[in-house]
PAPA-784539 format. One line per 10 residues: number of its first residue (from 1); their letters; for each residue x, y, z of C-alpha. Coordinates in nm, 3 decimals, padded with zeros to 5 digits, m for minus. Example, Ala and Ser with C-alpha at 12.3 -4.5 7.8 and 13.67 -1.06 7.14 Angstrom:
<recs>
1) AS) 01.230:m00.450:00.780 ~ 01.367:m00.106:00.714
</recs>
This chain:
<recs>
1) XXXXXXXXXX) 00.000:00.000:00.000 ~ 00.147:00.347:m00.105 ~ 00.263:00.578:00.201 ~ m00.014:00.839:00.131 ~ m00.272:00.592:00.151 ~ m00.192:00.472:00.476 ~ m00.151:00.787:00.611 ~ m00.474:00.871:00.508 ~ m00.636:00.590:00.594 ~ m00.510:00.601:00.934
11) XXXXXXXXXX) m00.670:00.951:00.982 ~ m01.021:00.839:00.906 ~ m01.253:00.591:01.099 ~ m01.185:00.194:00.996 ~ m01.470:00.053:00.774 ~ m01.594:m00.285:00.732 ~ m01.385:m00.327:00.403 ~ m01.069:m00.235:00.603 ~ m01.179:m00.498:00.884 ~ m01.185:m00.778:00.560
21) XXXXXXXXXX) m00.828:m00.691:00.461 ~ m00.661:m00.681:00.795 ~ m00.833:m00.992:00.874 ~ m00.819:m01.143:00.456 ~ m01.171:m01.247:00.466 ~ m01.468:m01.096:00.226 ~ m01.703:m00.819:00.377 ~ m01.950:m01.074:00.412 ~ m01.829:m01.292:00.664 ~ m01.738:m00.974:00.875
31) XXXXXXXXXX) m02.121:m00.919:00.851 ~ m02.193:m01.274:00.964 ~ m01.915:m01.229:01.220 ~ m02.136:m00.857:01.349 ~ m02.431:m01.043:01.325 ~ m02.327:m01.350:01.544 ~ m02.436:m01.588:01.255 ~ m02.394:m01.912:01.398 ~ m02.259:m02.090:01.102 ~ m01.906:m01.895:01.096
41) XXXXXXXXXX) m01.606:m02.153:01.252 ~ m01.476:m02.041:01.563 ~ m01.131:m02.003:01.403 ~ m01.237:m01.739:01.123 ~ m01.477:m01.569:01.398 ~ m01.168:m01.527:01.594 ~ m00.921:m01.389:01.337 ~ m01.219:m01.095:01.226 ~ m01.268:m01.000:01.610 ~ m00.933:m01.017:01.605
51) XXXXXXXXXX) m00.876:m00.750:01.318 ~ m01.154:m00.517:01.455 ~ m00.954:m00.508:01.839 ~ m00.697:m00.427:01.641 ~ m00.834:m00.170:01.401 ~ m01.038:m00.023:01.682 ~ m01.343:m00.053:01.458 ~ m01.731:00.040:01.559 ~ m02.007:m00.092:01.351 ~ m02.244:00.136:01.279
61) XXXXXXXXXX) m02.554:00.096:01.492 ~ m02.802:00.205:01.242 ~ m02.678:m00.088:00.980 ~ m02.688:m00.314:01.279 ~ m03.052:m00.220:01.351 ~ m02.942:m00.174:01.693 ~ m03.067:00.233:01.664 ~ m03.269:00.317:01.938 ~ m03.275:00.568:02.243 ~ m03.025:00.503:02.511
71) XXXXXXXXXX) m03.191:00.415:02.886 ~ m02.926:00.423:03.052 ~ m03.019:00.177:03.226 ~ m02.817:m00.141:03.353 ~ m02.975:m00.480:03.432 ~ m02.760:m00.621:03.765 ~ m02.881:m01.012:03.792 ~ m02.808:m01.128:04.167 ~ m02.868:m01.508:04.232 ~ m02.958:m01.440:04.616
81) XXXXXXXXXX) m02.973:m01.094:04.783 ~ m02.975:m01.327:05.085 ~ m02.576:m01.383:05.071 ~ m02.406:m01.072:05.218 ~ m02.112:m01.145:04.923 ~ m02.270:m00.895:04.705 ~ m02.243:m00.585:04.909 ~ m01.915:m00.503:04.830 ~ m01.944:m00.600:04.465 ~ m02.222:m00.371:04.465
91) XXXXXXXXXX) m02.084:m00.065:04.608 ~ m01.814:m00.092:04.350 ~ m02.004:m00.149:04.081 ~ m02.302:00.093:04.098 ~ m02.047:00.352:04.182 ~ m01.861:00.248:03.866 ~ m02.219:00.297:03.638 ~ m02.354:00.607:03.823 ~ m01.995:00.753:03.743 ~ m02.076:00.633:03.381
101) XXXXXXXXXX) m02.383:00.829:03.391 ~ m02.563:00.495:03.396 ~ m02.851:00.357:03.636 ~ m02.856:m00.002:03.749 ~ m03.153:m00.162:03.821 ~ m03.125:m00.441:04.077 ~ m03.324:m00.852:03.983 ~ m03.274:m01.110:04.241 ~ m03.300:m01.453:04.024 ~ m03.375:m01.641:04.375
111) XXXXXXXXXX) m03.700:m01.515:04.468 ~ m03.796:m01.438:04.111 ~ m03.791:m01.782:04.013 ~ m03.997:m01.843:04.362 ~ m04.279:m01.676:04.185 ~ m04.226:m01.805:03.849 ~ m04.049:m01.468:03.706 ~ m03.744:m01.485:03.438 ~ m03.517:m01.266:03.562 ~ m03.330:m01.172:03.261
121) XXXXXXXXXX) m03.625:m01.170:03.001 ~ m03.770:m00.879:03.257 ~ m03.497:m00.664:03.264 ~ m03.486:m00.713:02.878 ~ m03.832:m00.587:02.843 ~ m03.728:m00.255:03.082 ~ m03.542:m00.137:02.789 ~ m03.198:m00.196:02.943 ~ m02.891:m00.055:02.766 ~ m02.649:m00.362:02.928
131) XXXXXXXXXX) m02.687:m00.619:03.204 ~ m02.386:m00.748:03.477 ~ m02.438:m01.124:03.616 ~ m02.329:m01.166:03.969 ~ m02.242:m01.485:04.056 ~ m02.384:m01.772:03.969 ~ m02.695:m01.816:03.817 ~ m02.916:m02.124:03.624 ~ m03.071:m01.868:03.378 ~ m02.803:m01.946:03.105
141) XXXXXXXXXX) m02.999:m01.936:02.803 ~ m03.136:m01.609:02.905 ~ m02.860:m01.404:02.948 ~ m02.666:m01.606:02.595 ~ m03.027:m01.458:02.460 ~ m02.966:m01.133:02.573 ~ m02.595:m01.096:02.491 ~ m02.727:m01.127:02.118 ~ m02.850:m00.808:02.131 ~ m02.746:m00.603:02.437
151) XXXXXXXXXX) m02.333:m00.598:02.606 ~ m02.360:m00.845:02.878 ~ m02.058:m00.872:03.140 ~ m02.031:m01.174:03.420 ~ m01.920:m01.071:03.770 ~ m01.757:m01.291:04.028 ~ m01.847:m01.588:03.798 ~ m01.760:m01.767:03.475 ~ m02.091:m01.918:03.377 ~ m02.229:m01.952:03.098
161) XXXXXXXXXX) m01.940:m01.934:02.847 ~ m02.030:m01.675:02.579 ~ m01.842:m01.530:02.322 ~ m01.769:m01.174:02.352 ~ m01.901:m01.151:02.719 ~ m01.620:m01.006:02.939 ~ m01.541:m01.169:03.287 ~ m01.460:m01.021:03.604 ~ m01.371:m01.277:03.874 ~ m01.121:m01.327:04.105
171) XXXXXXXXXX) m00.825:m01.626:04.094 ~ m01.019:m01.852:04.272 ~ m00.784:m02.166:04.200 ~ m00.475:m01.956:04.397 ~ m00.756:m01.899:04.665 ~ m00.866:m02.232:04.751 ~ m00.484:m02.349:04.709 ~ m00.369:m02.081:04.990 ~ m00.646:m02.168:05.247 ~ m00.621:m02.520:05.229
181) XXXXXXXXXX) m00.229:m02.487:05.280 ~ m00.301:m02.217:05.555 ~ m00.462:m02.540:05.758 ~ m00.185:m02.765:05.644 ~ 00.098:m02.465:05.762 ~ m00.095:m02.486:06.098 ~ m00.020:m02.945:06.101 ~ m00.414:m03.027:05.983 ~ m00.417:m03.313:05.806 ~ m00.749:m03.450:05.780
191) XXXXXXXXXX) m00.933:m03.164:05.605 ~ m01.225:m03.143:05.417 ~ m01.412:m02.879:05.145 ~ m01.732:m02.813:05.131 ~ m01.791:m02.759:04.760 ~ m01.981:m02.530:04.533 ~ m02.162:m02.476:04.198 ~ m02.071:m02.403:03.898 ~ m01.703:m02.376:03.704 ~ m01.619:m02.157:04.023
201) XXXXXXXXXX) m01.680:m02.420:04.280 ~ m01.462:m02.659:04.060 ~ m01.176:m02.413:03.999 ~ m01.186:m02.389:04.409 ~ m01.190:m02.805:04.434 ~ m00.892:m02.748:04.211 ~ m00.710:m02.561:04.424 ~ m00.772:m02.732:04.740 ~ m00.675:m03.093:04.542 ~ m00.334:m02.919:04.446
211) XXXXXXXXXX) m00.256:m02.831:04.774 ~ m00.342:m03.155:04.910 ~ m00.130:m03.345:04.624 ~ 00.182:m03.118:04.699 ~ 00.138:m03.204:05.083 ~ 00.072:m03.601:05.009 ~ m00.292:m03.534:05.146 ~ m00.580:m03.717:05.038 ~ m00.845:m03.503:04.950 ~ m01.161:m03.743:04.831
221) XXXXXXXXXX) m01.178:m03.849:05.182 ~ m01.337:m03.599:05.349 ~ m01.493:m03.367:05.034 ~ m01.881:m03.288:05.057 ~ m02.094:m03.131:04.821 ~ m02.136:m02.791:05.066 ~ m02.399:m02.585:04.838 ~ m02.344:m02.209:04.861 ~ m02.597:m02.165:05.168 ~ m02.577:m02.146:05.530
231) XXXXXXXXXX) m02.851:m02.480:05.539 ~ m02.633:m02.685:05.278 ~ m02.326:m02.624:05.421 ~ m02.436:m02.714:05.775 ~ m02.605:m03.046:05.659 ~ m02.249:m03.115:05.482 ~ m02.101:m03.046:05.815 ~ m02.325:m03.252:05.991 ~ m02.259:m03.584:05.765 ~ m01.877:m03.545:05.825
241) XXXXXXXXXX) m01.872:m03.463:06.189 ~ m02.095:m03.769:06.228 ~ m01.804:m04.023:06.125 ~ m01.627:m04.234:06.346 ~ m01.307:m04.067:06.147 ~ m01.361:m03.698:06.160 ~ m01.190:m03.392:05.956 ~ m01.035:m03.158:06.231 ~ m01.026:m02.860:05.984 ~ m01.325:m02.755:05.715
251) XXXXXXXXXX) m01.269:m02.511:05.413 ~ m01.613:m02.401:05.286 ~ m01.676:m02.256:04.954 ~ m01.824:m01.935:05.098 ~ m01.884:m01.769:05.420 ~ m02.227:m01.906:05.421 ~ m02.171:m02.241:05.387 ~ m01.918:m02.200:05.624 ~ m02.115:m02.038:05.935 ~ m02.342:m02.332:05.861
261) XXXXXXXXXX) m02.048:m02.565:05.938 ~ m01.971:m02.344:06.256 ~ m02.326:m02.460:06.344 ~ m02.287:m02.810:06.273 ~ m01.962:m02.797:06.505 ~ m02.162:m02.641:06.776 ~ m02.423:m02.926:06.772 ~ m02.142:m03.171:06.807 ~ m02.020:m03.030:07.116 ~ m01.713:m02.901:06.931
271) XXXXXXXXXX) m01.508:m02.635:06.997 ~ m01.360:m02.404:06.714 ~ m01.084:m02.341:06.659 ~ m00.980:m02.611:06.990 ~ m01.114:m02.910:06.837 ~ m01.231:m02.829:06.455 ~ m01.096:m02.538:06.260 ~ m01.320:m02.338:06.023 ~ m01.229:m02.118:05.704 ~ m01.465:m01.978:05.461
281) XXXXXXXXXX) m01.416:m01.797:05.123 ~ m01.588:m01.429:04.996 ~ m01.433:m01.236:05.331 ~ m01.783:m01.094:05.397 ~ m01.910:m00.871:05.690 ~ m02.002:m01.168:05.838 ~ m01.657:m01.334:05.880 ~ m01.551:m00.994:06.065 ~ m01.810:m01.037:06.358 ~ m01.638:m01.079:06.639
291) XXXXXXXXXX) m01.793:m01.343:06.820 ~ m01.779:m01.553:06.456 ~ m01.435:m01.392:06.384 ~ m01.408:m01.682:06.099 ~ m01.059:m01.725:05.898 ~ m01.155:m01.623:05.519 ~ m01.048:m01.547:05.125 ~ m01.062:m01.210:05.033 ~ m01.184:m01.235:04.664 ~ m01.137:m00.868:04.585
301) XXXXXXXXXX) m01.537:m00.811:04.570 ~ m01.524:m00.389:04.607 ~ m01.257:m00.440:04.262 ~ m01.448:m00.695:04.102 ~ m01.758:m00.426:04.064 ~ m01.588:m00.177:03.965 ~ m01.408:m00.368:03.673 ~ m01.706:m00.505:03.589 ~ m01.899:m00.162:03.538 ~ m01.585:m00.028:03.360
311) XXXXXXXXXX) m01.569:m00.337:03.132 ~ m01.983:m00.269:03.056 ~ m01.923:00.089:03.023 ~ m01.673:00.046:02.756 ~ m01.896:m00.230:02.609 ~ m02.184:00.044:02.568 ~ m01.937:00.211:02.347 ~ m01.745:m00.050:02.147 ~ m01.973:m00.325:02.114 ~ m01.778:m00.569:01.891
321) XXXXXXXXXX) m01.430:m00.704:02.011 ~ m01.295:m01.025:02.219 ~ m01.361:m01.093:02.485 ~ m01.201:m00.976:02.803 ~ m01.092:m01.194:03.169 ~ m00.995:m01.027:03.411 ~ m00.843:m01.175:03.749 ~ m00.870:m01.010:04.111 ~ m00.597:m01.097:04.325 ~ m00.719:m01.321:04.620
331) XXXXXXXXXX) m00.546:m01.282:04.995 ~ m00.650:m01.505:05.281 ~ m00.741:m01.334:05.614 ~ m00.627:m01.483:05.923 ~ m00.863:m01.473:06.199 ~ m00.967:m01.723:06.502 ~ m01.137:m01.996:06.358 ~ m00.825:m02.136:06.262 ~ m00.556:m02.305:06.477 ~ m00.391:m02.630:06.487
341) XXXXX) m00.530:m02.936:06.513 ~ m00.608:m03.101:06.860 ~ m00.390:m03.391:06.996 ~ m00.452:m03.746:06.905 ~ m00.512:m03.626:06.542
</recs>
């Protein structure tokens, strides 16, 4: 290409003909790429989203038939208002959108499906401009529906798997692997994990498994499915405190789940940390009670949030590019549910 022409072509705003070159593919299957088409490989849909991140292209709405008047407004799908995990998400993501000039407006998938309500398919009908998943959810073909035609962005979870929607979580494989090792540090060696849903409660098995491996553990022996509630995770805890070979330290997939196994404990007539040690994940408000003062994973909620509403924000504006994973950091906070193991074990 002559000089002059890439000069000027660099001054001007990319078109769909200069997404075909970059990417050497005919305008057409960049249209069936904008349109989603769902008989374009994987492979070629990959090298044209490819080209347009690089070109920095925007399709033009109006070709799209995606012209309409903006709402502002930001569908936020909880799967339980009940779990106190969300508030710091929250604050850091509706601070995020109201600095965005946007509005979100709050669906709680739990008790909506208690009265027969589709989450998702409601805030669609509001007229929202985006929506943000928190956590997760069992509406998946809902929210694949609605990230057809609307940005969608999945915080603090990984579920469903859609192309083009941007994930905010944080490293919950390093998470799991540090608080099972923070009960090995302390000499536990018959611990169990209370386990949870989704591709987030198996990256956490993951992580406890590898730290078990690298310390010669067995960890099958004393792992219980542990749900993501306080009821679940105390009927978990109740099965393995009932064998005649107990686990003297419990990591539970969440806080929850892990004040349930607190619970359990005190039915037994056990004390924690003295005779069973307790660690949760999420680092909630609840962990930092005093009386519960429960050892727990900081997942980096307050940052999660606030990528997440940047990563929408930016969606609103550049509709079309690959999708984006972003990892949070996780630290484990010390506190006294934790100590060593009693004698004899």
């Amino acid at each position: 290409m002559p000089e002059a022409d890439a000069d000027a072509r660099s001054l001007r705003q990319p078109t769909i003909r200069d997404v075909a070159e970059r990417a050497g593919v005919s305008k057409s299957l960049v249209s069936l790429v904008l349109r989603d088409a769902p008989h374009v490989s994987d492979a070629r849909r990959m090298v044209v989203l490819q080209a347009i991140a690089d070109l920095g292209y925007r399709p033009n709405a109006h070709a799209r038939g995606l012209s309409r008047t903006r709402s502002d407004a930001i569908g936020v799908l909880l799967n339980d208002l009940r779990n106190p995990w969300f508030v710091d998400l929250l604050e850091g993501l509706t601070a995020t959108l109201h600095a965005a000039g946007l509005s979100p407006v709050l669906a709680d998938s739990y008790t909506d499906q208690r009265i027969g309500r589709r989450s998702v398919e409601s805030l669609v009908r509001q007229g929202i401009d985006g929506l943000v998943v928190v956590g997760t959810t069992s509406e998946f073909d809902a929210i694949q529906a609605a990230a057809e035609t609307i940005p969608v962005v999945l915080a603090g979870t990984r579920d469903p798997k859609v192309p083009g929607v941007d994930i905010v979580v944080n490293d919950d494989e390093a998470g799991a692997r540090a608080a099972t090792q923070h009960l090995i540090d302390l000499g536990h060696t018959h611990i169990a994990h209370l386990t949870g849903p989704g591709e987030i409660g198996q990256l956490r098995l993951a992580g406890f498994r590898e730290a078990m491996a690298d310390a010669g553990l067995d960890s099958e022996e004393f792992t219980e499915t542990g749900g993501m509630s306080e009821e679940s995770g105390y009927a978990a805890s109740r099965r393995l405190l009932a064998r005649a070979k107990r686990p003297t330290g419990i990591f539970a997939f969440n806080d929850i789940a892990a004040i349930g196994a607190l619970s359990a404990a005190a039915d037994q007539g056990l004390r924690v940390p003295a005779d069973l040690s307790v660690l949760g994940y999420d680092n909630t408000y609840l962990s930092r009670i005093r009386h519960l003062s429960l050892t727990s994973v900081d997942n980096g909620n307050f940052a999660i949030g606030v990528q997440a509403g940047k990563y929408l924000a930016e969606r609103l504006e550049a509709p079309v590019q690959l999708q984006r994973i972003h990892l949070v950091p996780a630290t484990l906070e010390v506190r006294g549910s934790t100590a060593a193991p009693p004698a004899g074990f």
